[in-house]
N, C-alpha and C positions, 0 to 999 in steps of 0.2 A: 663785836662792836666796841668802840673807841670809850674810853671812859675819858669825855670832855673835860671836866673839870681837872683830870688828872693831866690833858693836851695842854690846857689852857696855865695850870702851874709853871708845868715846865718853860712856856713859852716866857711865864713874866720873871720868872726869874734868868731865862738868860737874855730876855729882849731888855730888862730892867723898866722902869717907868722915868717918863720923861716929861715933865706937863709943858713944856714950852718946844719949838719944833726944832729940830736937828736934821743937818743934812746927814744920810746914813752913808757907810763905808763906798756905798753901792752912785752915789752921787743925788740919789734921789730927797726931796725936803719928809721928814717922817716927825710923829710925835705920836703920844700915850705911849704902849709897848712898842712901837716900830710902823705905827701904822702909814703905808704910805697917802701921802696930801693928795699927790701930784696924781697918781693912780684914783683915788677916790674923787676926783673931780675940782677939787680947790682949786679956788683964781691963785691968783698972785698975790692979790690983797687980801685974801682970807688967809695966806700962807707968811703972810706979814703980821698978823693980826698972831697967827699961833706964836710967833717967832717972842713979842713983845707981852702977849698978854697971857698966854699960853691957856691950858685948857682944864676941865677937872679930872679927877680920878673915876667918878663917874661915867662921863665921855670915854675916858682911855677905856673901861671896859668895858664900855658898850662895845665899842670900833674892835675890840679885840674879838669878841665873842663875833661880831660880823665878819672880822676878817680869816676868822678860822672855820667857821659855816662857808664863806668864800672858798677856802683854803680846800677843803676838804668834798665841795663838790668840783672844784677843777681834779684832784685827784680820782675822783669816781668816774668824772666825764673820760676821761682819758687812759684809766683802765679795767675794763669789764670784768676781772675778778677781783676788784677790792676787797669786796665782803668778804673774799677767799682768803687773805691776805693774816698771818698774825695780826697781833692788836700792834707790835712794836713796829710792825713792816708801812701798818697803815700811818702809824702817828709818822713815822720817819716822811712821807709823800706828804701829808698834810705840814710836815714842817717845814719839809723843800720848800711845797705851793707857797705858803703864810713870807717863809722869807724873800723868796726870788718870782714871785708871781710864776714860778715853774715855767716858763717859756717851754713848751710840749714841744714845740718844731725843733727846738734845739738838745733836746734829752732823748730822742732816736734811739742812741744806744742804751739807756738805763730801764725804755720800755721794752725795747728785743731782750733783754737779760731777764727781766721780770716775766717775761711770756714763758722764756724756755727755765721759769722759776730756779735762772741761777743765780742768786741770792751773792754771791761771793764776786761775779762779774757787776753787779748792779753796784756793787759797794765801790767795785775799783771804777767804773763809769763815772760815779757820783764824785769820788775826785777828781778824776779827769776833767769833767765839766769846769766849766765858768764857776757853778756854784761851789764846786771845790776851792777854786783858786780863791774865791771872795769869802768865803764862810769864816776859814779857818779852825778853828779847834771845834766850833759845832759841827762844823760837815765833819771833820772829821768821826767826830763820837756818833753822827746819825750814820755814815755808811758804816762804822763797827756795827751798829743797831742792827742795819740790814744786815749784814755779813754774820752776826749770829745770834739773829731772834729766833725765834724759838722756833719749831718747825709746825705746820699748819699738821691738824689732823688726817689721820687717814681717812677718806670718804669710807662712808659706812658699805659693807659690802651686801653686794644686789642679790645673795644667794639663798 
C-alpha cells in the first residue's frame, strides 16, 4: 500500500504551490499544486477570479489530496494488479494519472508492458508517450522509478 502522505510530498514539491492560477506546460489553466480548473469543472469566470484573486493554501490541499484519490483510482480502474505492483511502481501510475489525467486510450503500450510485468519496456513506453515529451525531467526520473523499483515479492508458495 501507497504511503499517501509520502505521494502527496513528493508531488508538492515538484508541482510547487501556486495560489493564483497558471496556465500549465500542458496548455491547460491549473492552480494550488497543478490542479487542473478546466478538468474540475470551472467556468471561465471562476478561472478569472483564480487568475486575480487567487486561492488559499488550504484549498490547494484540499484539491491536492482530491486530485491524488482521483489519481490513483484511474490507476487501479485501469490495472487489475495494482495492489500487485511495488509501492514505487504504484506511486510512479498515480503520478502519471495526477499529471496528465493518464489518458488510458492512449498508454496501450505502457499497459501491455506492465501486464507481461516488463518493467524496463513500461519505462522506455513512458518516454515514448506524449507524457514523455511534456514531463521532462519528472518523466524522466518516474520511468527510471519504473525501470528499477524494487521487484514485487515472490507469491507465497501453495506447497
Amino acid at each position: 500500500m501507497m504511503n499517501m502522505n509520502e505521494v502527496k510530498e513528493r508531488l508538492k514539491r515538484d508541482e510547487g504551490l501556486r495560489l493564483h492560477a497558471f496556465q500549465s506546460p500542458a496548455g491547460y489553466w491549473a492552480c494550488g499544486y497543478g490542479h487542473n480548473l478546466e478538468a474540475s469543472g470551472c467556468s471561465k469566470e471562476t478561472i478569472e477570479r483564480y487568475k486575480i484573486e487567487g486561492t488559499t493554501k488550504a484549498q490547494a490541499d484540499k484539491w491536492l489530496e482530491e486530485d491524488i484519490r482521483k489519481a490513483e483510482q484511474m490507476a487501479r480502474n485501469h490495472i487489475a494488479y495494482f495492489d500487485e505492483l511495488t509501492e514505487d511502481r504504484q506511486f510512479v501510475l498515480v503520478y502519471l494519472a495526477f499529471m496528465f489525467g493518464w489518458k488510458m486510450g492512449q498508454s496501450k503500450r505502457i499497459l501491455k508492458a506492465l501486464e507481461r510485468r516488463n518493467y524496463e519496456d513500461a519505462a522506455n513506453q513512458i518516454l515514448k508517450s506524449k507524457m514523455g515529451e511534456l514531463g521532462g525531467e519528472r518523466v524522466r526520473r518516474l520511468a527510471e522509478l519504473m525501470r528499477e523499483g524494487e521487484e514485487e515479492p515472490e507469491p507465497p508458495s501453495t506447497e
